[in-house]
N, C-alpha and C positions, 0 to 999 in steps of 0.2 A: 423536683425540677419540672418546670413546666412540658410543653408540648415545642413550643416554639422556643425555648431556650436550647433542649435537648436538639433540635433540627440544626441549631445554629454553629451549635459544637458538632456534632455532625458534618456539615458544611464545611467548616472554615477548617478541618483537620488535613494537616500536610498532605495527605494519601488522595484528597477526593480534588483538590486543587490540582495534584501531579496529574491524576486522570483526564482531569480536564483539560490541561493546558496538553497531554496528550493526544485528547478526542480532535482539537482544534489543529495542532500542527498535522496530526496523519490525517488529516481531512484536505490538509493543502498541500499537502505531499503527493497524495493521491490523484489530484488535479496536477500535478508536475506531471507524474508519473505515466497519466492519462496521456499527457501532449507528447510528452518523450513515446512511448510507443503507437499514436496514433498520426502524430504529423512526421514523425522521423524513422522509426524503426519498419513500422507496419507497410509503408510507399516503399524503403528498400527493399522488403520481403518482397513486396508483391511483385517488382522488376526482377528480383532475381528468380521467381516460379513462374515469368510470363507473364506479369501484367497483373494479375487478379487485386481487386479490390474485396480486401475478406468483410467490409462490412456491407458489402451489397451480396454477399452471397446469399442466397435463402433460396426453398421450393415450397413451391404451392401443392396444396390440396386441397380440391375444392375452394371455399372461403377462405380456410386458414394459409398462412403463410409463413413456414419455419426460417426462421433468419438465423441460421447454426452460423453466417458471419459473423455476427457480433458475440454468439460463444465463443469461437478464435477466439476473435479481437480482448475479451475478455479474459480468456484464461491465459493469452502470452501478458495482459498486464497481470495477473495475479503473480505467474512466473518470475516478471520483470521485480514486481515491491518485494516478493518472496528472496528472491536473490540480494537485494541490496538490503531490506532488513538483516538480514543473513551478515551482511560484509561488514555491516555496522557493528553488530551486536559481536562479529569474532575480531574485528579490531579494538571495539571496548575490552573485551575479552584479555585480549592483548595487554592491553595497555595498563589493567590491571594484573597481571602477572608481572611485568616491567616493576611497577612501583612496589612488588609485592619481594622480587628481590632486591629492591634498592634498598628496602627497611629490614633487612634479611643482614645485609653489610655491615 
């Protein structure tokens, strides 16, 4: 088998399709996910601590300039897709146990 035939089978195998059409949806999930906790989540947080804007937050040293805002801003999205990954994956969960006693019947 050649080089470029073995690539192709490779390629076109159910597993590397799923990943991919995988890598494309959580890529625009993440840009949801991004707007949900930056235009909506992130502006309530900051009225309810007083105002603060966590992506201007940073300090200087010297030349450099720590912007620990946008670590916030960052780790409440990780928080945000961690948790709804999460809801997803225990309602599939679910929902196979459900069909798992229906054929139990």
């Amino acid at each position: 088998m050649s080089l470029g035939s073995e690539f192709r089978e490779f390629a076109m195998k159910g597993s590397v399709i799923d990943l991919a059409v995988g890598v494309v949806i959580g890529a625009a999930f993440g840009k949801i996910v991004d707007s949900l906790v930056n235009d909506i989540i992130m502006p309530i947080v900051g009225i309810l601590i007083g105002g603060y804007d966590f992506s201007k937050l940073s300090y200087k040293i010297g030349e450099a300039e720590i912007k620990y805002g946008n670590f916030i801003q960052t780790s409440f999205n990780f928080i945000i897709i961690a948790f709804v990954l999460f809801m997803v994956i225990k309602a599939i969960n679910n929902l196979k146990r459900l069909e798992e006693l229906k054929l139990k019947k």
